[in-house]
C-alpha positions as CSV (number, residue, x, y, z in Angstrom):
1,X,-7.6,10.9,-16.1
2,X,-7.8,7.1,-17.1
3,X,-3.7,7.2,-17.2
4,X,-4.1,8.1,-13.6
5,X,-6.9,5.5,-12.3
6,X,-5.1,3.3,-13.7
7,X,-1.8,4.4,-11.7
8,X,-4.2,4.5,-8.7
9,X,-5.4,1.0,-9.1
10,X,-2.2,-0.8,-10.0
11,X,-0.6,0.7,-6.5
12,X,-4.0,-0.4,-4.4
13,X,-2.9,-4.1,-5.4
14,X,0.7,-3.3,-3.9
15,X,-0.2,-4.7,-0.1
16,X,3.6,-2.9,0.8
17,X,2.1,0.6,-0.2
18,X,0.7,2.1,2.6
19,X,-0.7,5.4,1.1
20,X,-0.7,7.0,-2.0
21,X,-1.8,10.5,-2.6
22,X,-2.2,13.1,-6.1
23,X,-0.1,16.0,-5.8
24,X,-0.5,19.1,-7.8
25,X,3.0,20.5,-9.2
26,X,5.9,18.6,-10.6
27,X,5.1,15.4,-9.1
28,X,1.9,13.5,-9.8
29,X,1.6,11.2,-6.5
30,X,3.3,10.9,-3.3
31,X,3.9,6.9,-2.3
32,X,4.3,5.0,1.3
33,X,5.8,1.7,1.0
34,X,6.4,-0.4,4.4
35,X,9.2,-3.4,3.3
36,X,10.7,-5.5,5.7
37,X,14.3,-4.3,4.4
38,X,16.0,-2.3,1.3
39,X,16.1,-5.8,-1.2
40,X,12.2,-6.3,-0.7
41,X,11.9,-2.5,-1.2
42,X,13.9,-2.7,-4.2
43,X,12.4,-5.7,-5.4
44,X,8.8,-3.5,-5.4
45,X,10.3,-0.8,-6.8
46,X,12.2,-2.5,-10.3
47,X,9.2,-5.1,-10.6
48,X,6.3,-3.5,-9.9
49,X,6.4,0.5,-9.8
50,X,9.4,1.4,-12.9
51,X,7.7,-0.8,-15.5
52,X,4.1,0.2,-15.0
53,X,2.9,1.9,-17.4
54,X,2.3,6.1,-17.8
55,X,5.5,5.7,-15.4
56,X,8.2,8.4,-16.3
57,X,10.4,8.1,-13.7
58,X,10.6,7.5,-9.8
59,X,12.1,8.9,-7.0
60,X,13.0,7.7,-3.7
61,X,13.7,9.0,-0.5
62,X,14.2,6.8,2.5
63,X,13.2,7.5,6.1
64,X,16.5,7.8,8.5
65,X,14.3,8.6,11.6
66,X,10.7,9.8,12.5
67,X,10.6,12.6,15.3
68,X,7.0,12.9,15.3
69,X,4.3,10.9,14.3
70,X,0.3,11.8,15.5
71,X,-2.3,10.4,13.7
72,X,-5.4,11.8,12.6
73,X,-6.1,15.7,12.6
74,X,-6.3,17.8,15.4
75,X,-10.4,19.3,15.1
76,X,-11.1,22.3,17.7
C-alpha cells in the first residue's frame, strides 16, 4: 500500500498527467498525460515515470483520433 501512495503522489507532481487511476488485474494504474508533442512526452516518460521507483515497466499507447468524448456520467 505505501509502494502505491507513493506511485500516486509522485504522478500528482506531474502537471502533464491529467488522470491517473488503480486498476485491478495485470496493470496497476492507468495514466493521462497531455504534452505539447512526442519529445516533451518522451522527455516525461524517461525522466520522470521509468526511473521512479516500485516502477517495473511502462507501456504506452498513443491517441491517433478521439471519436467521442462526453464528460461526466449520464444520471437518470
Amino acid at each position: 500500500e505505501a509502494d502505491l501512495r507513493a506511485f500516486e503522489q509522485m504522478v500528482a507532481d506531474i502537471p502533464e498527467v491529467r488522470e491517473c487511476h488503480m486498476l485491478n488485474g495485470e496493470i496497476d494504474f492507468i495514466l493521462k498525460i497531455v504534452a505539447p508533442d512526442l519529445q516533451s512526452f518522451q522527455h516525461i516518460l524517461t525522466t520522470r515515470l521509468t526511473p521512479a521507483p516500485n516502477v517495473e515497466h511502462v507501456k504506452t499507447s498513443l491517441t491517433i483520433r478521439t471519436s467521442k468524448a462526453l464528460p461526466g456520467v449520464p444520471v437518470t
